[in-house]
MARSEPA-592805 format. One record per residue (C-alpha): residue number from 1; x, y, z; residue in one letter; chain. Coordinates in Angstrom, 1 decimal. Example, Ala and Ser with C-alpha at 12.3 -4.5 7.8 and 13.67 -1.06 7.14 Angstrom:
% residues 2
node k->1 | X->12.3 | Y->-4.5 | Z->7.8 | r->A | c->A
node k->2 | X->13.7 | Y->-1.1 | Z->7.1 | r->S | c->A
This chain:
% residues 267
node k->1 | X->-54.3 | Y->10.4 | Z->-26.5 | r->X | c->A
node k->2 | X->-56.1 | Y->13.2 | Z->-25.0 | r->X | c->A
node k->3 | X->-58.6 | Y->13.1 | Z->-22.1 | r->X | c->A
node k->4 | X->-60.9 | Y->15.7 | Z->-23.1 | r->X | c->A
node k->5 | X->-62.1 | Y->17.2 | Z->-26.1 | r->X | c->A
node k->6 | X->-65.5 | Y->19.3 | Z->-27.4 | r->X | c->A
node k->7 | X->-68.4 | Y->17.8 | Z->-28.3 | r->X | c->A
node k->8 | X->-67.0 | Y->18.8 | Z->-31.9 | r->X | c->A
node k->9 | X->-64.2 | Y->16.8 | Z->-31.7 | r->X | c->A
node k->10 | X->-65.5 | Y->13.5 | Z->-30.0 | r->X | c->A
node k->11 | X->-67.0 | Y->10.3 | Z->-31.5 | r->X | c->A
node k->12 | X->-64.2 | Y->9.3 | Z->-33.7 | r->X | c->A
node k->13 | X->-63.6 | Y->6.2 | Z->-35.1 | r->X | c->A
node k->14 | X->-59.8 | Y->4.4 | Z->-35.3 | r->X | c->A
node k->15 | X->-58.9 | Y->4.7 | Z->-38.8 | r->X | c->A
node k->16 | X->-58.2 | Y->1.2 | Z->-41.3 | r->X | c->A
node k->17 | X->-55.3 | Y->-0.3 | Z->-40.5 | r->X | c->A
node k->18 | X->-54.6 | Y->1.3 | Z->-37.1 | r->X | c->A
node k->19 | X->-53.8 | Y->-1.8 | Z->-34.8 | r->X | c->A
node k->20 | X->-56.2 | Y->-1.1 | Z->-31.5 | r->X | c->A
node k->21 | X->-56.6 | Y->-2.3 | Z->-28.1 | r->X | c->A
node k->22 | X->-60.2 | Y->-1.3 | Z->-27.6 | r->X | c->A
node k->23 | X->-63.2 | Y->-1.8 | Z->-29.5 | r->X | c->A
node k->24 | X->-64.5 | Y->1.1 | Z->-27.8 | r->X | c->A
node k->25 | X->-62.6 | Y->3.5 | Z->-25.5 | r->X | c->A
node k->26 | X->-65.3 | Y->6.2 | Z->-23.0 | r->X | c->A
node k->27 | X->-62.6 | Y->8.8 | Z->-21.8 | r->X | c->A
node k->28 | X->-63.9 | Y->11.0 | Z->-18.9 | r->X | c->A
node k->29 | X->-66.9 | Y->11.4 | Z->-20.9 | r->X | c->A
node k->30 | X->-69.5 | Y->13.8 | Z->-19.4 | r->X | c->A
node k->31 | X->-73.4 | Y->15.1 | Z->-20.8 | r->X | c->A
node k->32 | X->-75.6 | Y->17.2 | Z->-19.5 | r->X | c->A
node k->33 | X->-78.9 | Y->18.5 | Z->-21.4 | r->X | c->A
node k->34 | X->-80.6 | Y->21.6 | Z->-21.1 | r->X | c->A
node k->35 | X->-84.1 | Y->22.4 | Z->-18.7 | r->X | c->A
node k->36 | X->-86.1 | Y->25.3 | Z->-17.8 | r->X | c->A
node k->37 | X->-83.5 | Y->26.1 | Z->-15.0 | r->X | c->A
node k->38 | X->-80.3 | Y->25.4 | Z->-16.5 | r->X | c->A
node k->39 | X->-78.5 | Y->22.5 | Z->-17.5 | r->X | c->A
node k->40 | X->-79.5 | Y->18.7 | Z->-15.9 | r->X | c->A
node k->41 | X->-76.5 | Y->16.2 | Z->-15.3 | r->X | c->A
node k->42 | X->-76.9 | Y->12.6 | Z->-16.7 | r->X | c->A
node k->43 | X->-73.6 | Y->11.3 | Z->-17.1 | r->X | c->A
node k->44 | X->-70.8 | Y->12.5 | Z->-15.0 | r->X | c->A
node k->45 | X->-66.8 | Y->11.4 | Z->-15.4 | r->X | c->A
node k->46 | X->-67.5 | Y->8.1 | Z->-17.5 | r->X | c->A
node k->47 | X->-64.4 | Y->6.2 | Z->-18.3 | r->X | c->A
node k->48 | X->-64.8 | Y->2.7 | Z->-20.0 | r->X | c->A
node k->49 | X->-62.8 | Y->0.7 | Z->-22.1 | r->X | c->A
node k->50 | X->-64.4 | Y->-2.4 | Z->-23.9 | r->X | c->A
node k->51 | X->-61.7 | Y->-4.7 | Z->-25.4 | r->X | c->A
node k->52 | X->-61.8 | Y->-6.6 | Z->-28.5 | r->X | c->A
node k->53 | X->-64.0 | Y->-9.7 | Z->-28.4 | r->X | c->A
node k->54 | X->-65.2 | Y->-8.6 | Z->-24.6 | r->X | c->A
node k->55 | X->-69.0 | Y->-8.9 | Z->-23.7 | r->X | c->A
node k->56 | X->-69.8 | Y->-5.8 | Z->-21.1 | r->X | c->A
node k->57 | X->-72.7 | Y->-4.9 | Z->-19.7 | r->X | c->A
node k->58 | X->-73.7 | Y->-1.5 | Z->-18.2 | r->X | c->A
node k->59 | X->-76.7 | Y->-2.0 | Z->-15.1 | r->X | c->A
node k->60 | X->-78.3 | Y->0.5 | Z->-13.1 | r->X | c->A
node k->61 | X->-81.5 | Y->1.8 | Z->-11.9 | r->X | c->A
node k->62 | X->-83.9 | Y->3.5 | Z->-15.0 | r->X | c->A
node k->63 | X->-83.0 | Y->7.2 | Z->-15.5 | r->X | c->A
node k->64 | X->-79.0 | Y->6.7 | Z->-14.6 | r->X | c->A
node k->65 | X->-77.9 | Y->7.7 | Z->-18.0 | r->X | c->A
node k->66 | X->-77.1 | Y->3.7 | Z->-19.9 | r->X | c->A
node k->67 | X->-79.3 | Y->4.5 | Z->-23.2 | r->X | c->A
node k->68 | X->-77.8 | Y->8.0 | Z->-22.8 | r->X | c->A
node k->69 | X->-74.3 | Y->6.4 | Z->-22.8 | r->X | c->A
node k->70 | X->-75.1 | Y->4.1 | Z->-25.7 | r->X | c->A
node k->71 | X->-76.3 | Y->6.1 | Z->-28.0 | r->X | c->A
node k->72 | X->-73.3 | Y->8.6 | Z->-27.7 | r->X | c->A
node k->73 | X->-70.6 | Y->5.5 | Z->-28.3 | r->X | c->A
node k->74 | X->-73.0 | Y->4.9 | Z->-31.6 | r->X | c->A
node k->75 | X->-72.5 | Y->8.6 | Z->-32.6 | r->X | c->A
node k->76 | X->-76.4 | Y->9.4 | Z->-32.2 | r->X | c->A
node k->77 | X->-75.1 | Y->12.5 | Z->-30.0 | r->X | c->A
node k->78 | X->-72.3 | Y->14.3 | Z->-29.0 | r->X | c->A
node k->79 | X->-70.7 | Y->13.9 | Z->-24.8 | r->X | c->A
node k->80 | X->-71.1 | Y->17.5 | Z->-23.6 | r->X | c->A
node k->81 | X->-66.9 | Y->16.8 | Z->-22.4 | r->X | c->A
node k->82 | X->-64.7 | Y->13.7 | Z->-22.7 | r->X | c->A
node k->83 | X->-64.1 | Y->11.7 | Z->-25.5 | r->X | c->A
node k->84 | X->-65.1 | Y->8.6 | Z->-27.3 | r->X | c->A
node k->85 | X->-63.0 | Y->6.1 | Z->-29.7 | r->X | c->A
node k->86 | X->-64.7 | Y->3.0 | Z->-31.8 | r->X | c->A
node k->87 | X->-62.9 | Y->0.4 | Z->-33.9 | r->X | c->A
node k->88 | X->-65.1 | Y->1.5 | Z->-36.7 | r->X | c->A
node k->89 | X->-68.8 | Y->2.5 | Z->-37.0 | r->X | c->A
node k->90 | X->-70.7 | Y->0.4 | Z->-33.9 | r->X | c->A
node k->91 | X->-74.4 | Y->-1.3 | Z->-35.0 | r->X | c->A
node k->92 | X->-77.1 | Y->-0.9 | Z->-33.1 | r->X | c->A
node k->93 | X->-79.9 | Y->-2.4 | Z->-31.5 | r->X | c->A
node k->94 | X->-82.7 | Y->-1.8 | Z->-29.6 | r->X | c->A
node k->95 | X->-85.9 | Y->-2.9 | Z->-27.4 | r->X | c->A
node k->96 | X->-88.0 | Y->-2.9 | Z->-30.6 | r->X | c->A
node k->97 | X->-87.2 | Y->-4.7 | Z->-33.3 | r->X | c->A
node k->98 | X->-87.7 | Y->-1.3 | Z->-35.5 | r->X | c->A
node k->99 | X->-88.2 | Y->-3.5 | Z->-38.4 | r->X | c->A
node k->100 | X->-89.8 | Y->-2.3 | Z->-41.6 | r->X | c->A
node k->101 | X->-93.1 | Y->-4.4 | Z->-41.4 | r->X | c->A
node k->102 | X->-93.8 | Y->-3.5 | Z->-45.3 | r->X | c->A
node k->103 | X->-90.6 | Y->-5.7 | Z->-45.8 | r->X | c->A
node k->104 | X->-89.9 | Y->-9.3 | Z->-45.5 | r->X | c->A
node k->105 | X->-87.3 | Y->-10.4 | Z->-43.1 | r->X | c->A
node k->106 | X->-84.8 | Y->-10.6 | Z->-45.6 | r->X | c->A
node k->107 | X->-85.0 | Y->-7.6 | Z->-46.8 | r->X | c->A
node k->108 | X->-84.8 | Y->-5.8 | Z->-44.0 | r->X | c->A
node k->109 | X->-81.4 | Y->-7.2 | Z->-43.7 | r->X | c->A
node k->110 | X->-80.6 | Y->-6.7 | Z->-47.3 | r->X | c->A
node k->111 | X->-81.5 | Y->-2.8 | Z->-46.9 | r->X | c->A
node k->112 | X->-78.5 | Y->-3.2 | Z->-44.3 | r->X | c->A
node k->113 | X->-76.3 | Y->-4.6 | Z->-46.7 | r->X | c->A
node k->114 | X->-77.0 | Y->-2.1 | Z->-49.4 | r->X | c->A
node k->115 | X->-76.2 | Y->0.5 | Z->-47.2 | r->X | c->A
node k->116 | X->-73.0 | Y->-0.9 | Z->-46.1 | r->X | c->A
node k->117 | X->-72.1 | Y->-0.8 | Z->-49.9 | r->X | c->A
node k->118 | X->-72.6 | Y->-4.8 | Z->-51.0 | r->X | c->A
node k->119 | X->-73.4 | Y->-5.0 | Z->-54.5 | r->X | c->A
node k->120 | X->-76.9 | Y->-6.2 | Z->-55.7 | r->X | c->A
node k->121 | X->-76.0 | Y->-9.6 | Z->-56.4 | r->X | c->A
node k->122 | X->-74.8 | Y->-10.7 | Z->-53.4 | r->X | c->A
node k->123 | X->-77.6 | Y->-9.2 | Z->-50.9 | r->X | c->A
node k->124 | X->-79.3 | Y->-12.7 | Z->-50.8 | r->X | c->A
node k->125 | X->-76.9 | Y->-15.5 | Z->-50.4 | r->X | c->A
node k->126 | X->-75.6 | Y->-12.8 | Z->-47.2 | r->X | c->A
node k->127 | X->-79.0 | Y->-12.3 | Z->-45.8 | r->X | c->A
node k->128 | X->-79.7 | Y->-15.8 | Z->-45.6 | r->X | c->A
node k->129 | X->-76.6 | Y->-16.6 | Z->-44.0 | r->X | c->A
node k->130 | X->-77.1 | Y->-14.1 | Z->-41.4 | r->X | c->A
node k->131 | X->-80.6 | Y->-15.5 | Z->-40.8 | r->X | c->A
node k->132 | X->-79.2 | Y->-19.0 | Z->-40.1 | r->X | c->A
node k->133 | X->-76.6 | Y->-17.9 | Z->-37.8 | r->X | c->A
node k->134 | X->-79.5 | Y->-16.8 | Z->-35.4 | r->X | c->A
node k->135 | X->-81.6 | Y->-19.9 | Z->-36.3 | r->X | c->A
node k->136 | X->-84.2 | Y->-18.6 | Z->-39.0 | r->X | c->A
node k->137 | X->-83.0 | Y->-20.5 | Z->-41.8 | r->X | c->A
node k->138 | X->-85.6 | Y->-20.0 | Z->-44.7 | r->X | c->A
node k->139 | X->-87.4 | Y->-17.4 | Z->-43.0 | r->X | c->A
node k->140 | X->-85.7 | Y->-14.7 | Z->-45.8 | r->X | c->A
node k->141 | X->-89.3 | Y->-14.1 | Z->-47.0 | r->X | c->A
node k->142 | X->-91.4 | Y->-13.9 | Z->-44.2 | r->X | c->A
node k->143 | X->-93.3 | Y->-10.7 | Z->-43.4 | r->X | c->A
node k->144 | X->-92.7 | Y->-9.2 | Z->-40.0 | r->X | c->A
node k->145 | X->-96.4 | Y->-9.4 | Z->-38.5 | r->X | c->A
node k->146 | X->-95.6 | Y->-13.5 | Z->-39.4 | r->X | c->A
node k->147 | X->-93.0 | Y->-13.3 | Z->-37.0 | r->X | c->A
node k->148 | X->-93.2 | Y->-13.9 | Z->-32.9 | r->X | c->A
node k->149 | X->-91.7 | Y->-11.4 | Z->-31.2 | r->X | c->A
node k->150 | X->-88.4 | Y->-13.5 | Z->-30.1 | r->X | c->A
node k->151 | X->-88.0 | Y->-14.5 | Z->-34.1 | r->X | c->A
node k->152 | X->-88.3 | Y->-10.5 | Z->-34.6 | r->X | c->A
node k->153 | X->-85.8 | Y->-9.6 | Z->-32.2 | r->X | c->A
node k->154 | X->-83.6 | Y->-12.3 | Z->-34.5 | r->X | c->A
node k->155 | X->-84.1 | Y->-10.8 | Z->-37.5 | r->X | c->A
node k->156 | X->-83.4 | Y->-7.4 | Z->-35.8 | r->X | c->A
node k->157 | X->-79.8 | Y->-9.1 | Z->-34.4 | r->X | c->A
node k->158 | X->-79.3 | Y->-10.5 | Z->-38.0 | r->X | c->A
node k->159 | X->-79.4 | Y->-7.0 | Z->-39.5 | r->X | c->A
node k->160 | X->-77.2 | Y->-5.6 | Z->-37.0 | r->X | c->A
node k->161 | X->-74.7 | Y->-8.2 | Z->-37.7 | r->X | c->A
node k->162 | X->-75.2 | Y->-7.1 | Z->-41.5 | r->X | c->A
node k->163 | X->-73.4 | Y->-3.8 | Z->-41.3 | r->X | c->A
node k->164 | X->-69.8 | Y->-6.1 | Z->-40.1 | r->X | c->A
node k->165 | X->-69.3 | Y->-3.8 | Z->-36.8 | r->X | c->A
node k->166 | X->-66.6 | Y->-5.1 | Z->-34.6 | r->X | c->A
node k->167 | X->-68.6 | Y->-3.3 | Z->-31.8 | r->X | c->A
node k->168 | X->-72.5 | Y->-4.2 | Z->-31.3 | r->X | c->A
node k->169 | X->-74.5 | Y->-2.0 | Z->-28.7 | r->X | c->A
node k->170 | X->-77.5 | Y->-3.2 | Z->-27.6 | r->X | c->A
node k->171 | X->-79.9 | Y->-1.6 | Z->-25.7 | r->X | c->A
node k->172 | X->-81.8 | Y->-3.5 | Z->-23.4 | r->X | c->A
node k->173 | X->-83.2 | Y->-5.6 | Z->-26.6 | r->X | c->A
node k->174 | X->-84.9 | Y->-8.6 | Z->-24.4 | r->X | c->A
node k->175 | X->-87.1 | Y->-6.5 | Z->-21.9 | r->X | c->A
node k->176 | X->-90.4 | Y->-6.7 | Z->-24.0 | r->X | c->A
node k->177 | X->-90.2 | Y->-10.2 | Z->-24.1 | r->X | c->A
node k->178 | X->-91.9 | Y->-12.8 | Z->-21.8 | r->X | c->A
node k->179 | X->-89.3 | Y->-15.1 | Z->-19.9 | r->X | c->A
node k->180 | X->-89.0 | Y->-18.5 | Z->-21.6 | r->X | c->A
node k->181 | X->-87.9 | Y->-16.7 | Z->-25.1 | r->X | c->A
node k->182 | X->-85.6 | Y->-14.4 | Z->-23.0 | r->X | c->A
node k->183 | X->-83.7 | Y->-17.4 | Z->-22.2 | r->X | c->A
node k->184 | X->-83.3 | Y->-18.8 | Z->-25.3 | r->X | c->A
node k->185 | X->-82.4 | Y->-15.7 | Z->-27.1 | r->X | c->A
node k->186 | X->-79.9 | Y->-15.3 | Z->-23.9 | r->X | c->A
node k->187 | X->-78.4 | Y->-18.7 | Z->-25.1 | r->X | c->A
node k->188 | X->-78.5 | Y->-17.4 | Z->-28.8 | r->X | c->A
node k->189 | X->-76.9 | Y->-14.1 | Z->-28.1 | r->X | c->A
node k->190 | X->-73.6 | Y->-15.7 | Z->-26.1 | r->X | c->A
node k->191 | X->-73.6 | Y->-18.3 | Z->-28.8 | r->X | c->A
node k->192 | X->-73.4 | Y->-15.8 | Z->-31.9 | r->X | c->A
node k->193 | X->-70.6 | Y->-13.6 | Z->-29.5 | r->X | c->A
node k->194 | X->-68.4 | Y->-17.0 | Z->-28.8 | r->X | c->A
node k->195 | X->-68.5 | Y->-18.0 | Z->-33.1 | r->X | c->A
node k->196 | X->-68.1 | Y->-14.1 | Z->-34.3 | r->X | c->A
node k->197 | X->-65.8 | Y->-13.0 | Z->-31.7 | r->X | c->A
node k->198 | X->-67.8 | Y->-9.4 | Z->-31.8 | r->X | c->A
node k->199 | X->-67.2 | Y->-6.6 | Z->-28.7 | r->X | c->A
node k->200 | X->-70.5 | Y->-6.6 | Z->-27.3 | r->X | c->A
node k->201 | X->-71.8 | Y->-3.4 | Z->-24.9 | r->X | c->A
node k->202 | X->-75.2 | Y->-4.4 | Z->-23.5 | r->X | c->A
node k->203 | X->-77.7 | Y->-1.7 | Z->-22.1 | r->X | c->A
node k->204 | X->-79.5 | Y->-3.6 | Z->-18.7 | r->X | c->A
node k->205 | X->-81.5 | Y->-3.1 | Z->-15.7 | r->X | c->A
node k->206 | X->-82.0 | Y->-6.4 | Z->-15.1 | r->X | c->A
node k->207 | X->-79.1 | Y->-8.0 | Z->-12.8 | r->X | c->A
node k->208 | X->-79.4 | Y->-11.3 | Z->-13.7 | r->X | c->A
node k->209 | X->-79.3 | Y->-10.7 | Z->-17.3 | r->X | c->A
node k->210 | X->-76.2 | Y->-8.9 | Z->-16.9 | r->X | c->A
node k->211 | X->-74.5 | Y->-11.7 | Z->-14.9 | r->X | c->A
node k->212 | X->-75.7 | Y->-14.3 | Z->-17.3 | r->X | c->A
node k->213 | X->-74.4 | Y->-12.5 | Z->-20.4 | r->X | c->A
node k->214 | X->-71.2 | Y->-10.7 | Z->-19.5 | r->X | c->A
node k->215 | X->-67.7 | Y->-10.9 | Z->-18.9 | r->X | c->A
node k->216 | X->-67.6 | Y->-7.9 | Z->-17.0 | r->X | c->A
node k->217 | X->-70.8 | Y->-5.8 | Z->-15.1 | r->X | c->A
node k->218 | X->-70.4 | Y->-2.4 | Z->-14.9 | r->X | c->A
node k->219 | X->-72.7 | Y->-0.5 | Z->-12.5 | r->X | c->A
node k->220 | X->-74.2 | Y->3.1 | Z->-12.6 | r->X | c->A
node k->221 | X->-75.3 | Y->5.0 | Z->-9.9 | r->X | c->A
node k->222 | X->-78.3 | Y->7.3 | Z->-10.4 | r->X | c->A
node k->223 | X->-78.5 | Y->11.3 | Z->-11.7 | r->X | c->A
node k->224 | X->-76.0 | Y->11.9 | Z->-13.1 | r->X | c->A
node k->225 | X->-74.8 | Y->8.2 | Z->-14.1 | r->X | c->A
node k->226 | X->-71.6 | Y->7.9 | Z->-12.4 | r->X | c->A
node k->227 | X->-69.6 | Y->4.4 | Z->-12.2 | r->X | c->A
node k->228 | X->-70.3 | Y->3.0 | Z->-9.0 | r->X | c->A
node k->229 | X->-68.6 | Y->-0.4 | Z->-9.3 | r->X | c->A
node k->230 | X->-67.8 | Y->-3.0 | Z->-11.8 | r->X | c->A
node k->231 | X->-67.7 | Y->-6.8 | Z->-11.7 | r->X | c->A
node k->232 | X->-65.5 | Y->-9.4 | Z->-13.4 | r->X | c->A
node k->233 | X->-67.2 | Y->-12.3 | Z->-14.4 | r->X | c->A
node k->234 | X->-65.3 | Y->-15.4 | Z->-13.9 | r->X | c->A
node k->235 | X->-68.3 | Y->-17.6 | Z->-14.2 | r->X | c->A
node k->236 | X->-67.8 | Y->-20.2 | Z->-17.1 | r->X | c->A
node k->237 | X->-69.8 | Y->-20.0 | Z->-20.2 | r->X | c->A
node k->238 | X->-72.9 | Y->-21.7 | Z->-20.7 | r->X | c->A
node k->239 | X->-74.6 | Y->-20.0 | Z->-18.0 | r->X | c->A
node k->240 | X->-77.7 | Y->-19.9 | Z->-16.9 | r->X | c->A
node k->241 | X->-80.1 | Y->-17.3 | Z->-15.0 | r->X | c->A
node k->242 | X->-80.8 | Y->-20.1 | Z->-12.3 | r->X | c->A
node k->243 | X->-77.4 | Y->-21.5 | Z->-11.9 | r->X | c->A
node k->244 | X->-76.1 | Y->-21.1 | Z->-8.1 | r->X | c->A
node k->245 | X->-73.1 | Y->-18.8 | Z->-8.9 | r->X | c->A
node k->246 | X->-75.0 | Y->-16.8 | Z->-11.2 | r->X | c->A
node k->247 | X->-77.6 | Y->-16.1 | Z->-8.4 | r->X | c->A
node k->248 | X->-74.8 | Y->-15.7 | Z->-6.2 | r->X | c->A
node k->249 | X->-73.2 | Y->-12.6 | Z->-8.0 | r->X | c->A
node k->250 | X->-76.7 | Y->-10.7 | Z->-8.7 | r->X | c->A
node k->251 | X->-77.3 | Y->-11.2 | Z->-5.0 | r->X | c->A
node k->252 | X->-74.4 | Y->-9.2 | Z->-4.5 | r->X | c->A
node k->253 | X->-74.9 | Y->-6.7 | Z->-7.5 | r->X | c->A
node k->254 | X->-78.2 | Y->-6.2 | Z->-6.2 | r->X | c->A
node k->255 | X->-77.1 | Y->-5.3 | Z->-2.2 | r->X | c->A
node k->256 | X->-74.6 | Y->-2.7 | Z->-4.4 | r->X | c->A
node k->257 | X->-77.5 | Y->-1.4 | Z->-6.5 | r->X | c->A
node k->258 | X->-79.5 | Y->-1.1 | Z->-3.8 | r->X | c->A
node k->259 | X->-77.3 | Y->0.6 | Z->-1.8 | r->X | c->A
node k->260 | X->-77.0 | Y->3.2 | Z->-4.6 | r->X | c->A
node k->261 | X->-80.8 | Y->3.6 | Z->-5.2 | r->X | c->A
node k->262 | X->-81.2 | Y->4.5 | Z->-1.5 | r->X | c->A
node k->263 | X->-78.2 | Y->6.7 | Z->-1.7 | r->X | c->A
node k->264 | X->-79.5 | Y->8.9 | Z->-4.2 | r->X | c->A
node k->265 | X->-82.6 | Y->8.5 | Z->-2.6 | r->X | c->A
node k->266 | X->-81.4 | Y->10.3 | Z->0.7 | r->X | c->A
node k->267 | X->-80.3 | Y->13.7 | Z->-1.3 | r->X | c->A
């Protein structure tokens, strides 16, 4: 497989049938955008692959280039050089919910489903059965604005899980909420992962959070988002943010981060 390829040529998906080893595979994957005085750097050299069934999350300091990386393994935009390989179409999700608030909850996810191609009939039974694997069993006809902001985020990780991705991006999809329903969605999250065995690549700043979550940490350093280090997990599942190893590891991550910030900082 080659290493580099146009912007043309990159964001393909593995075709049906085709036994793969990745759920997603970032191959020297470059992007720069264009300013005023040229061309400005954001990712630089980016090689990641995410295994089938693995839980990754990508850290680093705001600006480094995560949501940039994200959004080009979902196809949203083309790498500038490099190239990128899904097991199928990922699903996405993001800090906001991005709900539509003029539908219920359940149709939100059955707007999903119809545009995955699931005939009429069978929209319902699905959406509800999506809604009680992340614990809102009978909330199919609720309105949005009748929903908290932890039971949005729900119903935003139910219609991701509608379009039957073996690769789920989320980008940083906790941060606007306070800490208490953080944790619990934390504990929802690694609990929908274990029973679905999905490949998750999850969009952080916060160290914890990434420790908590993932089987692997992989750090960015800043302008342009280069990988500066990456962490294997070996923490057992349930975790939690306060357990001793767990603040153990971020301790670490954070000297490394740190480290990096004042780097960048110095040039």
């Amino acid at each position: 497989m080659a290493t580099t390829t146009t912007p043309a040529e990159a964001g393909e998906t593995a075709q049906a049938g085709e036994a793969v080893e990745y759920a997603a595979r970032i191959e020297h994957v470059s992007k720069s955008f264009a300013t005023p005085g040229g061309r400005q750097p954001v990712l630089d050299d980016i090689s990641i692959d995410v295994a089938p069934g693995e839980f990754v999350t990508l850290l680093g300091a705001s600006g480094c280039g995560k949501s940039t990386l994200l959004n080009l393994v979902a196809g949203l935009d083309r790498p500038s050089a490099g190239r990128i390989t899904t097991d199928g179409r990922p699903a996405l999700m993001f800090q906001e919910h991005a709900l539509f608030p003029w539908l219920t909850a359940g149709k939100n996810i059955e707007l999903a489903l119809k545009l995955r191609g699931v005939p009429r009939p069978e929209r319902r039974g699905r959406a509800e059965e999506l809604l009680a694997l992340v614990r809102l069993k009978g909330a199919h006809g609720k309105r949005v604005h009748e929903l908290s902001g932890g039971m949005r985020q729900r119903v935003a990780m139910a219609r991701a899980l509608a379009q039957e991705s073996n690769l789920l991006l989320m980008d940083e999809p906790f941060a606007a909420l306070d800490a208490i329903t953080r944790d619990v969605l934390h504990d929802e999250l690694t609990r929908i992962w274990a029973e679905t065995g999905l490949s998750v690549l999850f969009v952080t700043h916060n160290v914890r959070e990434a420790v908590r979550l993932a089987q692997r940490v992989v750090l960015l350093s800043s302008r342009p988002g280069r990988i500066a280090r990456e962490w294997r997990v070996g923490i057992p599942q349930p975790r939690r943010i306060e357990d001793a190893p767990v603040a153990e590891l971020s301790l670490e991550i954070t000297d490394v981060l740190r480290r990096e910030i004042r780097r960048h900082g110095q040039h």
